[in-house]
C-alpha positions in Angstrom: 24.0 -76.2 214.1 23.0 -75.4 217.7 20.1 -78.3 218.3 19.7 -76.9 221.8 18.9 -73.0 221.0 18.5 -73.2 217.6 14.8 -75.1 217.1 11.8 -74.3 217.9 9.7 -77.1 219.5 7.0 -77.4 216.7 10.9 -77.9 214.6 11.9 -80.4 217.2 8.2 -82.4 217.0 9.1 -82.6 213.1 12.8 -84.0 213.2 10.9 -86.6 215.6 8.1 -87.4 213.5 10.7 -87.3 209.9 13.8 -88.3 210.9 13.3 -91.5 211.5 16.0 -91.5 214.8 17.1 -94.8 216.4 15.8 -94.9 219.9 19.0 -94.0 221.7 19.6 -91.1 218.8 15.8 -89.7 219.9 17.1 -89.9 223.8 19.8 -87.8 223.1 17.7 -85.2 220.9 15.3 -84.9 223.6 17.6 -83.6 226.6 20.1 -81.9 224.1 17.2 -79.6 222.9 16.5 -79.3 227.0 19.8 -77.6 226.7 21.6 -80.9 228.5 25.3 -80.4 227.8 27.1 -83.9 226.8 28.6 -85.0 230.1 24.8 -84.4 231.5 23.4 -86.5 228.5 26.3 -89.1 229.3 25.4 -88.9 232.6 21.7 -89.6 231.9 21.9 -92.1 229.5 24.6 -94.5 231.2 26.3 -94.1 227.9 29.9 -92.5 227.2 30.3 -89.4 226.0 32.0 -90.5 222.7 28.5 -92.8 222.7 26.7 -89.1 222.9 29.2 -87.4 220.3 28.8 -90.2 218.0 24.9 -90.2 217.9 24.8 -86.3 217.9 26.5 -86.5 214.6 24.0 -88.8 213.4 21.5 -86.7 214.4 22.7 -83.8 213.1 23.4 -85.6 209.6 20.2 -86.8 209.4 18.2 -83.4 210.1 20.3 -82.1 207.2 19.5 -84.5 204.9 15.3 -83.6 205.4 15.9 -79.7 205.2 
């Protein structure tokens, strides 16, 4: 799963509004799906970019489990 190319944003409104994300988790799902690689998210964020891998996997895990 591509989030940055692969959602449309009326898609990306409803992960926001269903997936219940953490705060940091909806930080990073908002510049990925601005096509913001990882180091720029990192960058961004202040946070590491295992931080970044770590909560795109819980993204991604939880937007599988509502489709």
């Amino acid at each position: 799963m591509n989030i940055k190319t692969e959602f449309t944003e009326p898609e990306c409104e409803w992960f926001r509004q269903q997936c219940n994300f953490t705060p940091e988790e909806l930080a990073v799902f908002n510049l990925r799906v601005k096509a913001n690689s990882r180091v720029e998210i990192s960058m961004k964020l202040n946070m590491s970019e295992s931080t970044v891998d770590r909560r795109l996997k819980n993204i991604k895990r939880k937007i599988y489990k509502i489709m």
